[in-house]
GUVEXVO-809883 format. One record per residue (C-alpha): residue number from 1; residue in one letter; y, x, z. Coordinates in pm, whole numbers, plus 50000, padded with zeros to 5 digits. Layout:
BEGIN
- num|residuo|north|east|up
- NUM|A|Y|X|Z
...
***
This chain:
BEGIN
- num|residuo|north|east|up
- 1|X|50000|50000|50000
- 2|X|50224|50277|50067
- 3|X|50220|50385|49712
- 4|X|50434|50081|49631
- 5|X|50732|50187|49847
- 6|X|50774|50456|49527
- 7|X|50760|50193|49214
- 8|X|51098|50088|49070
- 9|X|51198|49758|49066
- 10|X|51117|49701|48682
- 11|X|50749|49846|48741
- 12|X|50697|49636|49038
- 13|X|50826|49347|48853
- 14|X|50610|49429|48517
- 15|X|50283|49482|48740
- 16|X|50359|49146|48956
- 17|X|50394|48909|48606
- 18|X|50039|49076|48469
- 19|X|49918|48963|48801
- 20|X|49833|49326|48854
- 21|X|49980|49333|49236
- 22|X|49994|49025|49439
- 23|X|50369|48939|49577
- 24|X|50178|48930|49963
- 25|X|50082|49281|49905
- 26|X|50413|49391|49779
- 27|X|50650|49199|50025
- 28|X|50377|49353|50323
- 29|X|50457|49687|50247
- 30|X|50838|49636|50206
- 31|X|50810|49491|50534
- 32|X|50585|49740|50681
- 33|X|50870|49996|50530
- 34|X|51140|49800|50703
- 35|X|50957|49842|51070
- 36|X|50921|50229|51022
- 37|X|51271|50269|50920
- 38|X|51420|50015|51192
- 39|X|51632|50231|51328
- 40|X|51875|50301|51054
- 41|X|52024|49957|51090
- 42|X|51917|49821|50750
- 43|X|51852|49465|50875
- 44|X|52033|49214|51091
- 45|X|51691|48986|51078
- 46|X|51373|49076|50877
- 47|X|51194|48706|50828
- 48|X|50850|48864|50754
- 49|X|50718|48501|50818
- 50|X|50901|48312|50571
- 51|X|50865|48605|50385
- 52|X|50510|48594|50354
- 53|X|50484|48245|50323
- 54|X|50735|48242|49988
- 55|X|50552|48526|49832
- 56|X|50246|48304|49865
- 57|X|50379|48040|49699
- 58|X|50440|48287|49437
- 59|X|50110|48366|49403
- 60|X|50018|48075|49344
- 61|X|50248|48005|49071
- 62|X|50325|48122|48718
- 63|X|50508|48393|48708
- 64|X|50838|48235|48633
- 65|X|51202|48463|48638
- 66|X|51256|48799|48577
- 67|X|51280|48888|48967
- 68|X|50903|48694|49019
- 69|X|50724|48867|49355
- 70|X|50994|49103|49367
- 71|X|51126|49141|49760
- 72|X|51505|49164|49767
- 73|X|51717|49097|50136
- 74|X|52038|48891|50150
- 75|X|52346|49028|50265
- 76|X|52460|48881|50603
- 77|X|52739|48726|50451
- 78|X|52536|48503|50223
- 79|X|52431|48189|50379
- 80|X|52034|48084|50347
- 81|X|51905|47779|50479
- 82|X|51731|47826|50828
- 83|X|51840|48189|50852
- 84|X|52080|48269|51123
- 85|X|52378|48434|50936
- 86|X|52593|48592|51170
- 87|X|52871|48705|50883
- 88|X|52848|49075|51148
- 89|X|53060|48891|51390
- 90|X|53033|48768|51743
- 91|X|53197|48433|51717
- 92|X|52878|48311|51473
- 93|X|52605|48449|51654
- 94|X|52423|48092|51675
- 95|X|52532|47999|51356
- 96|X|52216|47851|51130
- 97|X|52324|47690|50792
- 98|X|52128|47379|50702
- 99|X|52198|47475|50317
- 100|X|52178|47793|50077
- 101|X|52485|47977|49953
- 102|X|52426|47974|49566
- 103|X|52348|48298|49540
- 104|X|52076|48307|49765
- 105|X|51945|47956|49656
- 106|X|52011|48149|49262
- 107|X|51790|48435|49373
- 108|X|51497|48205|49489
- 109|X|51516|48043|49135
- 110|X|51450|48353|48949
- 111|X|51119|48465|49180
- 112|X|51294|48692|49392
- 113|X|51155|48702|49731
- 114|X|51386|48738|50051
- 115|X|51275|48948|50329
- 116|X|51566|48921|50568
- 117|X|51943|48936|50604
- 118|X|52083|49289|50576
- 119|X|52374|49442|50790
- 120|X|52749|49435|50705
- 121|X|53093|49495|50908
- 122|X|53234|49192|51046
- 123|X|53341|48935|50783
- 124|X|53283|49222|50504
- 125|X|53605|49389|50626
- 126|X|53584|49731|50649
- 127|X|53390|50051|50497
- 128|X|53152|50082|50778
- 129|X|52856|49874|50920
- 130|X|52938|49924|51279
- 131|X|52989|49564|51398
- 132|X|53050|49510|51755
- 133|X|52844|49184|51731
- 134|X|52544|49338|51851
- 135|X|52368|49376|51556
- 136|X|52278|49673|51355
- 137|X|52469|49988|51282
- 138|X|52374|50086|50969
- 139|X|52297|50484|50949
- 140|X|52283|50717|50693
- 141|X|51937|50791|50601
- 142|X|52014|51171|50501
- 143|X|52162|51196|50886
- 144|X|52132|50848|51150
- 145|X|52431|51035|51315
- 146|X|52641|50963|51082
- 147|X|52706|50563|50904
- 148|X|52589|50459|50611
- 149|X|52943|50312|50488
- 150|X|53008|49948|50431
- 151|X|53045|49685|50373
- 152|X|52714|49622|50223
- 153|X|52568|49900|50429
- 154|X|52246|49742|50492
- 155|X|52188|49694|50176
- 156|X|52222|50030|50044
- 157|X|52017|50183|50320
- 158|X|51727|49945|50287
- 159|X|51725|50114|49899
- 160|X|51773|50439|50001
- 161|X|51493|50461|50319
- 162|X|51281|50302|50033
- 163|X|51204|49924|50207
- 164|X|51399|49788|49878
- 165|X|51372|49874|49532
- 166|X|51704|49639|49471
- 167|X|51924|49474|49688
- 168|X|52182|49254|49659
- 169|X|52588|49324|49754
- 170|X|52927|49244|49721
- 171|X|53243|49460|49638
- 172|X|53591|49329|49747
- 173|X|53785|49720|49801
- 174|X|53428|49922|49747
- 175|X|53176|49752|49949
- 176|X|52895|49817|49682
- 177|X|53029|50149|49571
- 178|X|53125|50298|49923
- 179|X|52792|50271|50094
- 180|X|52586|50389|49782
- 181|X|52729|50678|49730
- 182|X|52750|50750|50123
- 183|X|52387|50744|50104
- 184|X|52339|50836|49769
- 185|X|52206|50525|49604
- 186|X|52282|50359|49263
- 187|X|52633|50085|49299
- 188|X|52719|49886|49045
- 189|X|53060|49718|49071
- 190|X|53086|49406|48780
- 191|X|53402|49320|48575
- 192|X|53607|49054|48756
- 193|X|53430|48684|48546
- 194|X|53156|48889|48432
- 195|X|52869|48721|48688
- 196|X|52810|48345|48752
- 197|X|52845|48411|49072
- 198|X|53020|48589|49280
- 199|X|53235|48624|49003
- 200|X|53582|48773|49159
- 201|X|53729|48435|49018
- 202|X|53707|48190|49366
- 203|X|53977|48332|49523
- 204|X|54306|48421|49442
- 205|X|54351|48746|49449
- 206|X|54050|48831|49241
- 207|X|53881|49114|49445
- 208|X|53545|49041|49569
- 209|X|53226|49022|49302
- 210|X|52853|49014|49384
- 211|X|52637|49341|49218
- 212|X|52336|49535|49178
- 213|X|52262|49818|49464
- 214|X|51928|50051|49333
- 215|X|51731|50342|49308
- 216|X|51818|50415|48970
- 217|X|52067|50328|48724
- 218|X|51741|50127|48536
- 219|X|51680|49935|48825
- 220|X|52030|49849|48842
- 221|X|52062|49735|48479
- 222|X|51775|49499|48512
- 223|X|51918|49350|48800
- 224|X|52234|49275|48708
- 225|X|52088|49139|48388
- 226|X|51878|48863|48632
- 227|X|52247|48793|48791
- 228|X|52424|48725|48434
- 229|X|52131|48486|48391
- 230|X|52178|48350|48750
- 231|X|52343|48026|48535
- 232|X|52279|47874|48229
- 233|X|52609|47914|48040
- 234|X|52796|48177|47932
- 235|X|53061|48281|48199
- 236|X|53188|48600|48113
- 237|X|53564|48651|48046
- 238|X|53708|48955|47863
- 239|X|53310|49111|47782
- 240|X|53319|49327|47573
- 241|X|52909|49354|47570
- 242|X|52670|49072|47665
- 243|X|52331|49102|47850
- 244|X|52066|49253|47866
- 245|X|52181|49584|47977
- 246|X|51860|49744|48061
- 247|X|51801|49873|47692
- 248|X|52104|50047|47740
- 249|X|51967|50286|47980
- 250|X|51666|50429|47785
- 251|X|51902|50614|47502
- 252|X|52183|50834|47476
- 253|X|52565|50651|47412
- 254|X|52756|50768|47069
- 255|X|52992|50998|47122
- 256|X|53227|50883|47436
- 257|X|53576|50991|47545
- 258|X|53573|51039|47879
- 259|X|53886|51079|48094
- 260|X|53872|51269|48425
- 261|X|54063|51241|48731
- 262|X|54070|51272|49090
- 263|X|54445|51135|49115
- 264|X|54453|50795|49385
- 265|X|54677|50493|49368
- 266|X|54724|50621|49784
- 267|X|54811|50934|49701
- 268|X|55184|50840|49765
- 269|X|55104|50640|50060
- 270|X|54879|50839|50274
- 271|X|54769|51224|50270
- 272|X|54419|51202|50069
- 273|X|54223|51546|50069
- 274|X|53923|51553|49896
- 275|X|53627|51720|49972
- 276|X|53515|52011|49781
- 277|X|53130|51874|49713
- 278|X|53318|51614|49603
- 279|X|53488|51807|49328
- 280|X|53191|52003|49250
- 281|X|53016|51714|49147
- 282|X|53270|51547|48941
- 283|X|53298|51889|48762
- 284|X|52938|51863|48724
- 285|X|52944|51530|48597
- 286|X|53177|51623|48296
- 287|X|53046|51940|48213
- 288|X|52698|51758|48134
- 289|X|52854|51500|47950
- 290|X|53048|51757|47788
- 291|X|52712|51952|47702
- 292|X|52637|51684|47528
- 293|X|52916|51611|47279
- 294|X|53101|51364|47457
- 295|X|53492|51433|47457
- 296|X|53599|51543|47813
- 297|X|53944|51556|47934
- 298|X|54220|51497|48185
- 299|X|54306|51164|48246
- 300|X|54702|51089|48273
- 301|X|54715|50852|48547
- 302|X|55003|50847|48821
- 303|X|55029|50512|48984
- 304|X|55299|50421|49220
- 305|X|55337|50163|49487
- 306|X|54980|50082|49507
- 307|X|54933|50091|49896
- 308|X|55170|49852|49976
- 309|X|55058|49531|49748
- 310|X|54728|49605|49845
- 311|X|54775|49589|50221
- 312|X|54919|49209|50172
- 313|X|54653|49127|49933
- 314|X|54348|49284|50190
- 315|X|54603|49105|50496
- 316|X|54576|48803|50261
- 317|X|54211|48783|50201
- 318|X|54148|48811|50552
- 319|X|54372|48528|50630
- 320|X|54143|48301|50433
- 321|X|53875|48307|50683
- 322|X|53812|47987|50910
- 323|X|53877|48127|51278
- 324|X|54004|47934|51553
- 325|X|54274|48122|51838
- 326|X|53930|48116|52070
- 327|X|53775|48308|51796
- 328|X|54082|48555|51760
- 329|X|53991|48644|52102
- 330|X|53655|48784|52033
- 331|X|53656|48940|51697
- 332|X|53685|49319|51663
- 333|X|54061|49451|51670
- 334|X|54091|49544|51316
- 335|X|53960|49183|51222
- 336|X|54224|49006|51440
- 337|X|54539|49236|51324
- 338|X|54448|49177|50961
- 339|X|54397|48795|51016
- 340|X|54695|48779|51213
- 341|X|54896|48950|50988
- 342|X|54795|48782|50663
- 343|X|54820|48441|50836
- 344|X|55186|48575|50896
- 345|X|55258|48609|50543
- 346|X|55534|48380|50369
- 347|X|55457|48219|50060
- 348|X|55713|48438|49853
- 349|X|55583|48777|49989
- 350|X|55237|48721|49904
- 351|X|55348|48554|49540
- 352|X|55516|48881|49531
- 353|X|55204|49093|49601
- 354|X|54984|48878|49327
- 355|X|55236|48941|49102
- 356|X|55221|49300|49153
- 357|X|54855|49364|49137
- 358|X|54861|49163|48799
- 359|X|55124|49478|48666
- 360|X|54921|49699|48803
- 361|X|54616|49541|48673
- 362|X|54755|49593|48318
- 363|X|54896|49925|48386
- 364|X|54548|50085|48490
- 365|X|54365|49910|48179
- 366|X|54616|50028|47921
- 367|X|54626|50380|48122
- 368|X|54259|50394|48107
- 369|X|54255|50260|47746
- 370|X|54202|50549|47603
- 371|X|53848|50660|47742
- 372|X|53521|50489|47735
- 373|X|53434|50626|48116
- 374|X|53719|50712|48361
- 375|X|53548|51023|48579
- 376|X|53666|50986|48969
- 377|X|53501|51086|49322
- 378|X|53314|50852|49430
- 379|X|53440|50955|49796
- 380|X|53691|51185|49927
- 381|X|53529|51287|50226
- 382|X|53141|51344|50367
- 383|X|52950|51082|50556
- 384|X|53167|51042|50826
- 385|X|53005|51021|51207
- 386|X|52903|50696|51386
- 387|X|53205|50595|51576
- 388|X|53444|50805|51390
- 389|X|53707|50498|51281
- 390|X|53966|50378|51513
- 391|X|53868|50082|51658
- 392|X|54192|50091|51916
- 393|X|54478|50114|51670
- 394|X|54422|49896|51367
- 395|X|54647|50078|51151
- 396|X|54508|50397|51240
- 397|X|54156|50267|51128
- 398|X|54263|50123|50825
- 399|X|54377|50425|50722
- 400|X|54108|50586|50791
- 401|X|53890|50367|50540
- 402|X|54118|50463|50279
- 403|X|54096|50799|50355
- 404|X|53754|50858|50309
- 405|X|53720|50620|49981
- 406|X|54094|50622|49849
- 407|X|53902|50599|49490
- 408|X|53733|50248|49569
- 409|X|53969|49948|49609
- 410|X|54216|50006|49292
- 411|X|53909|49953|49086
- 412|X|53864|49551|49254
- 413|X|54255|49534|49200
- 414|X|54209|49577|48800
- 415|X|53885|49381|48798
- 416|X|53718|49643|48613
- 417|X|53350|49760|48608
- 418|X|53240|50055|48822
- 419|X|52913|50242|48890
- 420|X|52870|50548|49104
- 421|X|52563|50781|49064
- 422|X|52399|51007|49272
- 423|X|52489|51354|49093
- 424|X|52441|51670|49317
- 425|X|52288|51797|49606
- 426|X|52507|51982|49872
- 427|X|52443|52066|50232
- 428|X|52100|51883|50209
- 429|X|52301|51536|50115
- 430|X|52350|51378|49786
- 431|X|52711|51371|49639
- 432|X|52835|51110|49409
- 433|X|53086|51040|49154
- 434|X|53235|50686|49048
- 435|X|53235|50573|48652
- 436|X|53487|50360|48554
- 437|X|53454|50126|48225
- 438|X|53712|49913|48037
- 439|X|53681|49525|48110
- 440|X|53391|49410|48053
- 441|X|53232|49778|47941
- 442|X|52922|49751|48193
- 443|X|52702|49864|47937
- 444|X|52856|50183|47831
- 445|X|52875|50297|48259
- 446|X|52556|50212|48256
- 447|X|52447|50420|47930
- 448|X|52654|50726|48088
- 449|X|52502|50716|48357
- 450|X|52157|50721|48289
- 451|X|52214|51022|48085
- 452|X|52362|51170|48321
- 453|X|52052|51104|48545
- 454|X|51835|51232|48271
- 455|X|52050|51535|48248
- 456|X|52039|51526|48708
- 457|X|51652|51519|48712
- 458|X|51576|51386|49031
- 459|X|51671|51450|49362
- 460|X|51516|51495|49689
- 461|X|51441|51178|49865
- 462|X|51560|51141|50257
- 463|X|51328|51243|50503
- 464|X|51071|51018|50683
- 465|X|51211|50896|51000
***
């Protein structure tokens, strides 16, 4: 059984339709992976009951969707009926919903199998799983001293301790990409419309989308091809390419342009210093694709005034969520001052910020216009240690966030697609950089970067707890 913790998710899928694995045997060993790795905080509940019991009734069917068999966790911010979803926060600790968000409810329809609710920060807020609610902390496989990022954290450890071959996140500032590459996983970020659901398109200020977290950049293209099909009508604004993506990841791209920079929209808000394995690998990164005929160069990027319009619109999205003064009380600090603050908000300043992140919206895309990939870090800093952000002083905290992944939110702001790939090995821990596409250019990040995984060969795996 243990030799199915090592199958990709398109294998396991393939061998599950030709009814050459059973979905019982495969969701036992995920959760028999899931117990051994416990400790790194992947899961707020593992429901190895009703886990068992769907996979049977998978069994028993035709195989029916492209995810059939195939064990998958929801993030603790997606509802699922009879599933205590805690959202990483102490005021909904009894909280049971009585229906399925459609995403989970989606995910049962196309055979996927649910083993449990993975961790995330309280209400999805900040770039670390460390909630205060109790539940888990979610540590970096490579090192449990240090976090695992966030705010799908969870998720991207339950792929990289090897319990998951795919798991499902979401990515309002660079909860997808931040805790992937922290851990050295596979993130893919969708165009804002581009997904049925989870589509960046329910809320006003456009941020948050639903995407693929993986092993491998093929196991990411073939789920994010099950979520395009998660509806039955074409959705997708501005797409440039329509599913399936996968067969973009067994052949080389044409000849791309492929801009380079490590310039951040916070650069004139905060000091950002990145890390030299950071640099190394984005050097990396375009001297393969250069090797292999692709037209590498500096990107000319300088934005200004970034930091400020996305403070209101982060203050802003926090504002939106349904807590009473009692439950101001006992939320964590950070959650509080941002609710507090975007509740504050007048109707002209926050016009005023919308406004703003359309211009720069259509600034970036016609700055990035030129290239097929946009080369960044994928994070400015290393892992950073459990308890390293401020939880005291708000401000301080927040800052600290953007500090360590200054190349992250920006990307949510422009709605564009973004994948970052584990590239390099330094210090025993996997460094990775960020690729950013045009709107709606998901398959040609996706074709980069499995070449540049070809080009990689593979890397070490973390080490068995």
């Amino acid at each position: 059984m243990s030799d199915l913790l090592g199958m990709s998710a398109v294998d396991l899928a393939a061998a599950l339709r030709r009814r050459e694995l059973s979905a019982v045997e495969v969701v036992q060993a995920a959760l028999a992976r899931a117990a051994a790795t416990s400790e790194l905080g992947a899961f707020v509940d593992v429901t190895a009951e009703r886990a068992l019991e769907q996979a049977a009734r998978r069994d028993a069917a035709a195989p029916a969707g492209p995810l059939w068999g195939v064990p998958i966790a929801d993030k603790d911010l997606v509802a699922r009926a009879g599933v205590p979803t805690r959202y990483g926060s102490r005021t909904r600790v009894d909280f049971v919903p009585t229906a399925s968000d459609p995403l989970a409810a989606a995910l049962d329809r196309v055979g996927a199998v649910s083993i449990g609710k993975t961790s995330t920060s309280e209400f999805g807020l900040t770039g670390y799983t460390e909630p205060l609610e109790g539940g888990a902390w979610a540590r970096d496989p490579w090192n449990p001293a240090h976090g695992a990022g966030g705010s799908s954290g969870g998720a991207a450890v339950a792929v990289a301790a090897g319990v998951l071959a795919i798991a499902p996140g979401s990515d309002g500032g660079g909860s997808i990409r931040i805790p992937a590459a922290t851990v050295g996983v596979v993130g893919l970020k969708p165009s804002r419309g581009r997904l049925p659901l989870g589509s960046g398109l329910d809320a006003p200020d456009g941020l948050a989308v639903a995407g693929p977290i993986a092993g491998t950049v093929e196991d990411a293209a073939f789920f994010f091809d099950a979520l395009c099909g998660l509806a039955p009508y074409d959705f997708s604004v501005r797409a440039a390419d329509s599913p399936p993506f996968l067969p973009a990841t067994a052949a080389d791209p044409p000849r791309l342009r492929v801009g380079v920079t490590t310039v951040s929209p916070w650069d004139d808000d905060l000091e950002i210093a990145v890390d030299p394995a950071a640099i190394g690998a984005l050097d990396e990164a375009a001297r393969s694709l250069a090797s292999e005929g692709h037209v590498v160069e500096d990107a000319a990027w300088r934005p200004h005034g970034y930091g400020p319009l996305f403070r209101v619109l982060w203050r802003a999205s926090a504002a939106r969520i349904p807590l009473t003064d009692d439950d101001l009380r006992m939320v964590e600090p950070l959650t509080a001052w941002l609710v507090r603050e975007g509740r504050a908000l007048d109707a002209r300043g926050l016009l005023g910020a919308l406004a703003e992140a359309r211009v720069f919206e259509r600034e970036t895309i016609a700055a990035f216009a030129p290239y097929d990939v946009v080369l960044t870090p994928a994070l400015a800093q290393t892992p950073r240690p459990i308890g390293w952000y401020d939880r005291d002083d708000p401000e301080r905290g927040f800052a600290q966030q953007v500090e360590y992944a200054p190349f992250s939110s920006f990307v949510n702001v422009a709605g564009l697609p973004a994948l970052v790939l584990p590239l390099v090995m330094a210090a025993g821990h996997p460094v990775s950089v960020q690729l950013i596409g045009r709107p709606g250019g998901e398959r040609t990040i996706l074709a980069a970067a499995a070449q540049l995984e070809r080009l990689r060969g593979a890397l070490p795996r973390p080490p068995a707890p």
